[in-house]
C-alpha positions in Angstrom: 0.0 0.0 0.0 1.4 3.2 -1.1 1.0 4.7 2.1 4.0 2.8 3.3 6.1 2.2 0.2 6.5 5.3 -1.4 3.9 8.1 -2.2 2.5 9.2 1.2 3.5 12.7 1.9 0.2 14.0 2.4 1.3 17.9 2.4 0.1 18.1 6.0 3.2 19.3 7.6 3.5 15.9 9.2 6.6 13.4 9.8 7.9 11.7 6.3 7.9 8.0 7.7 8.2 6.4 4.4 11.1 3.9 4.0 14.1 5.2 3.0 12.5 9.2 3.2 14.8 9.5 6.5 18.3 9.2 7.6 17.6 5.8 9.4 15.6 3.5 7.1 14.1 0.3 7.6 12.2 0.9 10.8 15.7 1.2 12.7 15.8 3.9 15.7 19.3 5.1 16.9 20.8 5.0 20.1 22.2 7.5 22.0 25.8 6.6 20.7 24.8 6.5 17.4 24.4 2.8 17.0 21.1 1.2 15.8 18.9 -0.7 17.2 15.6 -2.5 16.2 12.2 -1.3 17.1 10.3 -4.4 18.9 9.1 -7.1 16.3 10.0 -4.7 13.6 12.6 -6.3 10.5 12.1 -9.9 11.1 8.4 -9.7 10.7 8.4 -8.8 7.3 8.9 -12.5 6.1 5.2 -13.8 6.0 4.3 -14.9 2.9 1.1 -17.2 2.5 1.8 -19.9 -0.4 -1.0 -21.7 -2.1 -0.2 -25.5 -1.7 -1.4 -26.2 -5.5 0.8 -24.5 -7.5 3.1 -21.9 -5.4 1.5 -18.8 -5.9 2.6 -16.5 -3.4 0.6 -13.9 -1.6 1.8 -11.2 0.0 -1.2 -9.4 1.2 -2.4 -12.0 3.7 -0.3 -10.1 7.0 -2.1 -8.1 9.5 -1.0 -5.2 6.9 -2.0 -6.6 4.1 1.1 -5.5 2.4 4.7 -6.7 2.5 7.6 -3.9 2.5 11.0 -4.8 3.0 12.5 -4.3 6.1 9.4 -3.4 7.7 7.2 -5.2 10.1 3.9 -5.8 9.8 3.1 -3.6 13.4 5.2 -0.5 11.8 3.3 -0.4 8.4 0.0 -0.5 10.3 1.0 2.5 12.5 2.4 4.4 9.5 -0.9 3.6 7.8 -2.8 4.9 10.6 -0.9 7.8 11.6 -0.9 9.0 7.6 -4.3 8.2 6.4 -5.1 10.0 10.0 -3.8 13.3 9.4 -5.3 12.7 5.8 -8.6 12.3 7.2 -8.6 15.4 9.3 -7.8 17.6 6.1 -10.6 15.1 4.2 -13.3 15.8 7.1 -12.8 19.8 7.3 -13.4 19.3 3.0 -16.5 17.5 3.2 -18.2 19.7 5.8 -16.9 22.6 3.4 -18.5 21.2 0.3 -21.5 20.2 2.4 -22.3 23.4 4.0 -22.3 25.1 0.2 -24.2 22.8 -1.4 -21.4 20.9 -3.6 -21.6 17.7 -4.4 -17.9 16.4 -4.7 -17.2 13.1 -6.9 -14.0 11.3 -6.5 -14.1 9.6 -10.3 -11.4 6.4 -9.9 -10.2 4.1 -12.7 -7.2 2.7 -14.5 -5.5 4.6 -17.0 -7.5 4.2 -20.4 -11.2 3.9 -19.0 -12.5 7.0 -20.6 -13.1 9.2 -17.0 -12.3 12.3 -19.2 -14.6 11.7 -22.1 -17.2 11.0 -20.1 -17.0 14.2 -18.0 -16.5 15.9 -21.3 -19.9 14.3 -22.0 -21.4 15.0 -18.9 -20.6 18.6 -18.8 -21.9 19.5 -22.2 -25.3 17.2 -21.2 -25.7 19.5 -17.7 -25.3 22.4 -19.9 -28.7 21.4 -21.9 -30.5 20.0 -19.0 -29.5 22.2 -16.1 -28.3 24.8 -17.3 -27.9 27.2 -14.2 -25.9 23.9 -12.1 -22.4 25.0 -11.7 -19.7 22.7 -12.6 -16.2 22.1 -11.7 -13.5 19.7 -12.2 -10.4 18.8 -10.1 -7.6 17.0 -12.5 -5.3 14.4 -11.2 -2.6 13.1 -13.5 0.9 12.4 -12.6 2.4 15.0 -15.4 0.7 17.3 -18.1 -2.0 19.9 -18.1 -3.9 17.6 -20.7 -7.3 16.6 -19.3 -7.8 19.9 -17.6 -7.1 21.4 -21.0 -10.1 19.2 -22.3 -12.1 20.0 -19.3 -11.9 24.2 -20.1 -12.6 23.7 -23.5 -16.1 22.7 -22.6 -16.5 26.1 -20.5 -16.3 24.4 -17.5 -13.8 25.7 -14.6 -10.2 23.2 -13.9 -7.6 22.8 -11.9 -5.1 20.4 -12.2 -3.3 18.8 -9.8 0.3 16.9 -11.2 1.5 14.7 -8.4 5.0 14.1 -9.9 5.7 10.2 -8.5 2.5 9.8 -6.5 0.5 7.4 -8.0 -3.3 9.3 -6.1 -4.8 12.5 -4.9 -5.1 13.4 -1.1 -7.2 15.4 0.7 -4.4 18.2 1.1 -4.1 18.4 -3.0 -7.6 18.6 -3.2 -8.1 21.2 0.0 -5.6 23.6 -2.2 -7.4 22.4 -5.7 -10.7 23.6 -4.6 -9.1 27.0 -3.1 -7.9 27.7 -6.4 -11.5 27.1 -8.1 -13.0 29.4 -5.3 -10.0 32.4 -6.1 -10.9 31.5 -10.2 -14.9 32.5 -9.6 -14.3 35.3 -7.2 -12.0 37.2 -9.8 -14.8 36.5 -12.2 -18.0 37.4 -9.8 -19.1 33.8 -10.8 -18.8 32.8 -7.1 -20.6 29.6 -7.0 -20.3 28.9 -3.0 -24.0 29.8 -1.8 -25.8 27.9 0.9 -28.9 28.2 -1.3 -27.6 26.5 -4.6 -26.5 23.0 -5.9 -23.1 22.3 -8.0 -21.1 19.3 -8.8 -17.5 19.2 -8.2 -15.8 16.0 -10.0 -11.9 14.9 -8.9 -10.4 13.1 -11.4 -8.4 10.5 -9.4 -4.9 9.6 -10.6 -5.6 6.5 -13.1 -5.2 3.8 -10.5 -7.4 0.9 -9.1 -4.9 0.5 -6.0 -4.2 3.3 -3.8 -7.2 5.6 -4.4 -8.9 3.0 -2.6 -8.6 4.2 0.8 -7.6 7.5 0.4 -10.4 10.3 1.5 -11.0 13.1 -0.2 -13.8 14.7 1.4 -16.0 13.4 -1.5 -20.0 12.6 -1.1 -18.9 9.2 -3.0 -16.5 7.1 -5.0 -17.2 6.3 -8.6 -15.2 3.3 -10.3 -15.4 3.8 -14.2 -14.1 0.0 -15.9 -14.5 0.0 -19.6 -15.0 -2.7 -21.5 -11.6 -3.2 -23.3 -10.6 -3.9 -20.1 -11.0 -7.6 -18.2 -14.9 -8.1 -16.3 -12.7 -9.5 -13.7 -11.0 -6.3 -12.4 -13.6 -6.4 -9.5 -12.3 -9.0 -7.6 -8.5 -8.4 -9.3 -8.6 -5.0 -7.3 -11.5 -5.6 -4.7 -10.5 -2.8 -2.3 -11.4 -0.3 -4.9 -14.9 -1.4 -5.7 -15.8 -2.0 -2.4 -15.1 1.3 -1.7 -17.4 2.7 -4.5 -20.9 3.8 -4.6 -21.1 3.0 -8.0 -19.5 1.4 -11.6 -19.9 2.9 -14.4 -19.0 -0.1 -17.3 -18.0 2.6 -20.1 -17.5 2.3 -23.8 -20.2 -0.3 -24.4 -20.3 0.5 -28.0 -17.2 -1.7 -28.2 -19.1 -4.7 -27.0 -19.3 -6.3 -30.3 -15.7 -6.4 -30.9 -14.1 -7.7 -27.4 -14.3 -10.0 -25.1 -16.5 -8.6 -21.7 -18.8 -10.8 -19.6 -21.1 -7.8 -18.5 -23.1 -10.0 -16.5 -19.9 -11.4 -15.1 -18.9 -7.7 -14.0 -21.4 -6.9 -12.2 -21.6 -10.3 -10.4 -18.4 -9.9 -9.5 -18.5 -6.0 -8.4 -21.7 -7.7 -6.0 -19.3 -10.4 -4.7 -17.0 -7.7 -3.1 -19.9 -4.9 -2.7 -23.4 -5.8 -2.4 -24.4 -2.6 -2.3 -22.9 -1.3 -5.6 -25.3 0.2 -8.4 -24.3 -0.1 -11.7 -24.5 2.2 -14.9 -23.9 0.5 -18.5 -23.1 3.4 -20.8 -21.0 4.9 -23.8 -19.7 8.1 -23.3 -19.1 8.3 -27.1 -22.3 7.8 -28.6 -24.2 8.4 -25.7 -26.5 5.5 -24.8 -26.8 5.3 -21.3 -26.3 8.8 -20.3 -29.3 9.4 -19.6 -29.0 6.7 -16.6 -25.9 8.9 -15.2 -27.3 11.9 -15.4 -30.4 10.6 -13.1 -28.2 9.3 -10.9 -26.4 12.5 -10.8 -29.3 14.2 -10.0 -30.1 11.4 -7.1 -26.4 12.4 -5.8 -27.4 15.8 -5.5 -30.3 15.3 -3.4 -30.0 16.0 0.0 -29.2 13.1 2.3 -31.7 11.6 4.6 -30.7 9.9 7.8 -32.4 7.0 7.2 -30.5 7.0 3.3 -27.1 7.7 5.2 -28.4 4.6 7.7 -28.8 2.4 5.1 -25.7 3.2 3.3 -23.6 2.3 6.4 -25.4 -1.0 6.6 -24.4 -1.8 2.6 -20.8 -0.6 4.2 -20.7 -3.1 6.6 -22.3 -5.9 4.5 -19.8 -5.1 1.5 -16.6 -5.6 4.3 -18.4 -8.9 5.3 -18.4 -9.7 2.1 -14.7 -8.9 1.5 -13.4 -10.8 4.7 -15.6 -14.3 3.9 -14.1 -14.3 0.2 -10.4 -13.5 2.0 -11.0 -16.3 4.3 -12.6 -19.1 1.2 -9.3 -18.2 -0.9 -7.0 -18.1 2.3 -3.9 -20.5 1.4 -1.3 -22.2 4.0 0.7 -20.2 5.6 4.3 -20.0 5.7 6.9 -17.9 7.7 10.1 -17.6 5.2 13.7 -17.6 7.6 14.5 -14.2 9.3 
């Protein structure tokens, strides 16, 4: 998980624990004469691997941490998890109660690279434009490099930022704090100030294209959507379960390219269900349009406000889709091994 391997500066001000990010890597703590020593049950641990007894396959994911990093235990990645996604979530909570008491509705759009999340909120903004014409629109772009998508974004008339995270592989709550800021600064110059208790926008982020660590990274959005196209495999659900479980809803894109690939669609969505009961589902093309109209309702759903009991019910599909998770984790669970220290 990236927030132990690599990417997990969240701009926050806090410590940089990653590995190797400090002078004393690999979990070691140094004495007062300069020596090092190890932090309880910290290098050793790092060994566990489970091994399926049919045929080898290794799996490194089936720790307490659910990730393996070298020369880190499986107790130090779950305290650098929680003490980064932590601060994260602070910044995450202060966004949401900002969208929330304006009236935005924030989207965090997730996918792999390739999956169309662009064209279809190319599609989606010029649609708003003839149906709803007075909701405001903004976009929050996450690549690693360019100005490309926001480029795209503008041309439609709606308002962009975009965010290039450089090596990180997501966005984070800090990015997306500062992202908005810049959107508010960009209609305040223009006395297009959109930020009124009494009216209804939409705010889409753009998620770095990446079915891994989005995951479980909050942005302070009302809800996750996972966009899989079908030139990609039906069984990405359960290849990258974390993500979809997280989501409120798949969109299966580009289903004018049925006829010429491979996609189970009914396998999909069974699939998506295995990991997330709860999960609605949207079959559309963002290129020809069929099924828009399905997205744009739901939209419009999105934007209404929240009932308790709705917000009751969605914690219950929460829980049921982490029930879910852990009874397929423990069906596929193989033997497990400790490799020599």
């Amino acid at each position: 998980m990236c927030v132990v391997c690599g990417c997990a500066d969240t701009g926050t001000g806090t410590t940089d624990t990653r590995v190797g990010a400090h002078d004393h890597p690999h979990g070691h703590t140094q004495g007062p004469q300069g020596d090092h020593s190890h932090e309880h049950d910290q290098v050793h641990d790092h060994g566990h691997v489970h091994v399926a007894p049919h045929n080898g396959d290794l799996h490194f994911g089936a720790g307490e941490a659910r990730v393996s990093v070298p020369g880190m235990s499986q107790a130090r990645a779950i305290k650098l998890e929680t003490d980064i996604l932590g601060a994260n979530n602070q910044i995450a909570r202060k966004n949401r109660h900002h969208f929330e008491s304006h009236g935005v509705t924030a989207l965090n759009m997730v996918s792999s690279p390739g999956s169309g999340k662009t064209t279809l909120l190319c599609a989606t903004i010029e649609a708003l434009k003839s149906c709803e014409p007075s909701l405001h629109v903004a976009v929050i772009e996450g690549d690693q490099q360019t100005s490309f998508d926001a480029d795209r974004i503008r041309a439609t008339g709606a308002p962009a930022v975009q965010v290039n995270t450089g090596k990180g592989c997501h966005l984070d709550a800090p990015m997306v704090e500062q992202a908005f800021a810049q959107l508010h600064q960009h209609h305040a110059a223009e006395q297009h100030h959109h930020l009124h208790a009494d009216a209804r926008s939409l705010l889409f982020i753009e998620n770095v294209g990446n079915l891994v660590c989005p995951a479980v990274w909050d942005l302070g959005e009302a809800a996750k959507v996972a966009i899989l196209s079908v030139t990609e495999g039906e069984d990405k659900p359960l290849k990258y379960p974390d993500m979809f479980a997280a989501s409120k809803l798949m969109i299966i894109n580009k289903i004018d390219l049925l006829p010429h690939v491979l996609f189970d669609v009914q396998r999909c969505i069974e699939l998506a269900r295995r990991v997330n009961p709860s999960i609605e589902v949207i079959q559309l093309s963002a290129t020809t349009g069929e099924g828009m109209g399905a997205w744009l309702n739901w939209l419009g759903s999105a934007m209404t406000p929240a009932d308790p009991n709705d917000m009751l019910r969605q914690r219950v599909a929460e829980l049921e889709a982490e029930v879910a998770r852990l009874r397929n984790a423990s069906a596929e669970q193989p033997t497990h091994i400790r490799s020599p220290a």
